[in-house]
C-alpha positions, -999 to +999 in steps of 0.1 A: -467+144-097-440+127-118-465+121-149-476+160-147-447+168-151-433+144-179-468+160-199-455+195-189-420+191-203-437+167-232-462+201-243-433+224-241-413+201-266-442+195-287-450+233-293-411+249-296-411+217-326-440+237-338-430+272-339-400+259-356-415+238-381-438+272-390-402+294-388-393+268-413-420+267-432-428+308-437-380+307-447-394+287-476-422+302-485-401+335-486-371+316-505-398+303-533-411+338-537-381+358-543-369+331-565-398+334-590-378+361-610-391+361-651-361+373-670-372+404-689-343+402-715-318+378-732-287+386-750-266+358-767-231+360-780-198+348-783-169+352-762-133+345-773-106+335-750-114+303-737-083+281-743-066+294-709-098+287-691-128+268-686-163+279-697-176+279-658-151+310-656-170+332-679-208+318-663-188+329-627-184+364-642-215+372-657-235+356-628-219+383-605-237+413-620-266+423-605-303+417-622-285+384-640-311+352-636-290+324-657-260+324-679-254+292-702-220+290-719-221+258-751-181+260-755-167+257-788-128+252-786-113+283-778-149+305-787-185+298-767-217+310-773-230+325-743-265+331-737-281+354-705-314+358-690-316+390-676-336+419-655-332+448-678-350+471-646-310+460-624-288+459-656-281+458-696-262+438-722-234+467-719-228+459-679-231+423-686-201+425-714-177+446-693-180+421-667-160+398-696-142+418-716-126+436-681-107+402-673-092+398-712-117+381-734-129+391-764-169+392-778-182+387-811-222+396-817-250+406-792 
């Protein structure tokens, strides 16, 4: 009676691991798909300003707007070159400089 149950309590175990490894595995699955973005536009300029701050602040801006995929900033002393990969369907280069120019610094080109 013992062993029945130990197999019992043992199948129960077994399939809750299961349904959790397949809860796991459809998260993922739904995580890889959405990530799979292609940028439909880039814009690359430079933005002035950057002796009070570092680069990371500017990236931290421009990654906040909506429809941005990736934002590199090559600093340069107090300029960087800033280049963005964006969904032009959620946003434009015009929404993507206000989100810099809004908090003081400057943008040459793009």
């Amino acid at each position: 009676m013992k062993t029945m149950g130990i197999m019992v309590i043992a199948s129960v175990l077994l399939l809750s691991t299961a349904c959790a490894y397949n809860e796991k595995s459809a998260a993922t699955v739904k995580t890889t798909n959405t990530s799979t973005v292609v940028a439909s536009q880039t814009a690359t300029f430079t933005v002035t300003g950057l002796e009070c701050c570092p680069p990371s602040v500017v990236q931290d801006l421009i990654s906040e707007v909506t429809g941005v995929i990736k934002v590199d900033v090559e600093p340069k002393g107090s300029t960087g070159k800033v280049t963005v990969s964006f969904d032009d369907k959620k946003t434009d280069v015009k929404q993507i400089k206000t989100s810099i120019t809004k908090y003081g610094f400057g943008i040459i080109g793009g």
